[in-house]
C-alpha positions as CSV (number, residue, x, y, z in Angstrom):
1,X,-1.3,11.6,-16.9
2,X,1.2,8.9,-17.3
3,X,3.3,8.3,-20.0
4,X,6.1,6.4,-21.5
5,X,9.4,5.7,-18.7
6,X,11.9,7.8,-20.4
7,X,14.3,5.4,-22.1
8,X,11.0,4.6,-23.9
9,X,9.8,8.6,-24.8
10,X,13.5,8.8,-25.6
11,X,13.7,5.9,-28.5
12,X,9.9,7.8,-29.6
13,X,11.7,11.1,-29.9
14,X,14.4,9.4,-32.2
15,X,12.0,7.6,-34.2
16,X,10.4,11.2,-34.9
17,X,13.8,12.8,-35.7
18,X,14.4,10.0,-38.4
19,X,11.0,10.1,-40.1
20,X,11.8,14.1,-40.6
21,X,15.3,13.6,-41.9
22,X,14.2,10.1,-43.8
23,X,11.4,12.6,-45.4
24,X,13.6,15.8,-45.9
25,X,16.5,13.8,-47.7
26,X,15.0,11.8,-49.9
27,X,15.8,8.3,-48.1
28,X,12.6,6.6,-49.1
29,X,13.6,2.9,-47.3
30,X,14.6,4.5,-44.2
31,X,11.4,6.6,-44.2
32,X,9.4,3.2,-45.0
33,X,11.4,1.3,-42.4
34,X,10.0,3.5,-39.5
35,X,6.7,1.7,-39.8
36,X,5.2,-1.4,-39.1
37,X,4.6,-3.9,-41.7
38,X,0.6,-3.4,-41.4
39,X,1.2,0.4,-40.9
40,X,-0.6,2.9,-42.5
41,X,-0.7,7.1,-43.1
42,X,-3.8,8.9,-43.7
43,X,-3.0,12.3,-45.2
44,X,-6.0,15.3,-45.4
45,X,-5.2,17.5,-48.4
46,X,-5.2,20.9,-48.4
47,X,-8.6,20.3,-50.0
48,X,-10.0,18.2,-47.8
49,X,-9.3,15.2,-49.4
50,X,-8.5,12.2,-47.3
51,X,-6.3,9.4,-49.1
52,X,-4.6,6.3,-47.1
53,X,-2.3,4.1,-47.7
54,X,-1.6,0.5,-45.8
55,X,1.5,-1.3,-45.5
56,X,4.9,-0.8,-46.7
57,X,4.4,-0.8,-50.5
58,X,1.7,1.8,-50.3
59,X,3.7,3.8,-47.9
60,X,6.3,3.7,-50.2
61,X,4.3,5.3,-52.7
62,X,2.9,8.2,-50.6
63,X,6.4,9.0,-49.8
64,X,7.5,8.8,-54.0
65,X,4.5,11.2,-53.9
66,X,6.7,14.0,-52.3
67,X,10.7,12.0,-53.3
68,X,9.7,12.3,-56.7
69,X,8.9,16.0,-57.1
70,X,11.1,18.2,-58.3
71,X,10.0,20.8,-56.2
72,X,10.6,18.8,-52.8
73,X,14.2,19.6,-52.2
74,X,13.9,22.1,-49.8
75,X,11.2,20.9,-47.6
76,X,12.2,20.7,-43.6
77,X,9.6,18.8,-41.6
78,X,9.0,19.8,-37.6
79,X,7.1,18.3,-35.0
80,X,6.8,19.2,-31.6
81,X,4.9,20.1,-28.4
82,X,4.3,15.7,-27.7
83,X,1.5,14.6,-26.0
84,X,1.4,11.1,-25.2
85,X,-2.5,9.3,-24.5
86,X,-2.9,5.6,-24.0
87,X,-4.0,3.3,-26.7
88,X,-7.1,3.3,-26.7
89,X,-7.7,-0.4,-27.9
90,X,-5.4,-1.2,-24.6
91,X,-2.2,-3.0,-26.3
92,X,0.6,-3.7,-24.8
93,X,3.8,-1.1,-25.6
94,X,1.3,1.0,-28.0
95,X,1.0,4.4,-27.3
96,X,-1.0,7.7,-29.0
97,X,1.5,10.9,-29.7
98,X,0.3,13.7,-30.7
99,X,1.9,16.8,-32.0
100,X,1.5,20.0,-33.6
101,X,3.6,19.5,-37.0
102,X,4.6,22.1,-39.3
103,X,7.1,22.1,-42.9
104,X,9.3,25.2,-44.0
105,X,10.7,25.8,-47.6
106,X,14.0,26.8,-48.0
107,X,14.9,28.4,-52.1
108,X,18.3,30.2,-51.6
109,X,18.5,32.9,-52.0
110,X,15.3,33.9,-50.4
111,X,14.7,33.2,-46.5
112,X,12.4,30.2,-45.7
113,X,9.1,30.8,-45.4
114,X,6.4,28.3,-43.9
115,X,4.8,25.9,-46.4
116,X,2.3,23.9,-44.0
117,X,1.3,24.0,-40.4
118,X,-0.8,21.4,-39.0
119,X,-1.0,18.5,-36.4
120,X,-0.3,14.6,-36.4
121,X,-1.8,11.9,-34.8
122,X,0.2,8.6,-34.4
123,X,0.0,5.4,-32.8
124,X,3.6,4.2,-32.2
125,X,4.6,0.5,-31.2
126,X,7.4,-1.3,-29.9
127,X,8.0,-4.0,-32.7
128,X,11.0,-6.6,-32.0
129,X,12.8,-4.1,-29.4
130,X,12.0,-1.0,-32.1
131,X,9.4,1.8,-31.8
132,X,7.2,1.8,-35.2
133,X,4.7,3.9,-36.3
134,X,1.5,1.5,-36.3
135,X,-0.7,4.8,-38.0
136,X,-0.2,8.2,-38.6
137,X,-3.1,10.8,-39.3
138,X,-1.3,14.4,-40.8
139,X,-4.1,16.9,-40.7
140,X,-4.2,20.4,-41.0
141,X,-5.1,23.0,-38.7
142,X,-8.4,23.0,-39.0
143,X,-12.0,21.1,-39.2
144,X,-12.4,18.9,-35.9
145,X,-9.3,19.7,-33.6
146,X,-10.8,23.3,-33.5
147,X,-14.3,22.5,-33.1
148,X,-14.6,23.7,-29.6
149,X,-14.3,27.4,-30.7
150,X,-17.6,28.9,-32.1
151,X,-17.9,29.4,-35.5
152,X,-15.9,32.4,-36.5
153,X,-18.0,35.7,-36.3
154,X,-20.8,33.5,-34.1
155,X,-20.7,34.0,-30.2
């Protein structure tokens, strides 16, 4: 399947390496800044829960969600294993990435241990020469993107 020319898949790959360390050290206008102005996250709980949040002032406050804590310091975000899919709604310089997506904990003096493991679904966009994130969908491991496997126990 085709995909982004490199230069292209390139800029992507920085645009995922700056969300992480935007996220990871607390730069909440830099972490902002990575999206669109009409962007917006959906975010599945641990519960179940699905909350989103559109454009830059309610990305902002997801992000204060996780800045804000004082337990966040610590947190090292991952993605990796890219897949890249056309946009489905056939834009130009829009593509689908998705990833498997995973966070460690680090609390010296113990070793880091995983805190969540789960996969991402984005729809990135050159914006004025810059790859945005248009959406983002951070979803467990679980529910749908396993829903080819029987139910556990059930052949």
């Amino acid at each position: 399947m085709q995909g982004p020319i490199a230069k292209d898949r390139f800029e992507i790959f920085e645009l995922y390496a700056r969300y992480s360390w935007a996220l990871d050290t607390g730069d909440t206008d830099a972490y902002v800044a990575l999206f669109t102005e009409d962007g917006e996250v959906t975010e599945e709980s641990s519960s179940g829960a699905v909350e989103t949040y559109k454009g830059h002032d309610e990305i902002r406050k997801l992000v204060r969600k996780f800045h804000d804590r004082a337990d966040f310091p610590g947190h090292q975000h991952q993605m990796a294993q890219f897949l890249f899919d056309p946009d489905p709604q056939g834009r130009p310089r829009h593509w689908v990435v998705r990833s498997y997506a995973w966070a460690t904990i680090n609390r010296l003096p113990e070793p880091p241990r995983l805190y969540w493991c789960g996969h991402v679904r984005d729809v990135v966009a050159e914006v004025d020469g810059a790859w945005r994130i248009r959406s983002k969908a951070i979803m467990g491991w679980a529910g749908e993107v396993l829903s080819r496997f029987h139910p556990q126990g059930k052949p």
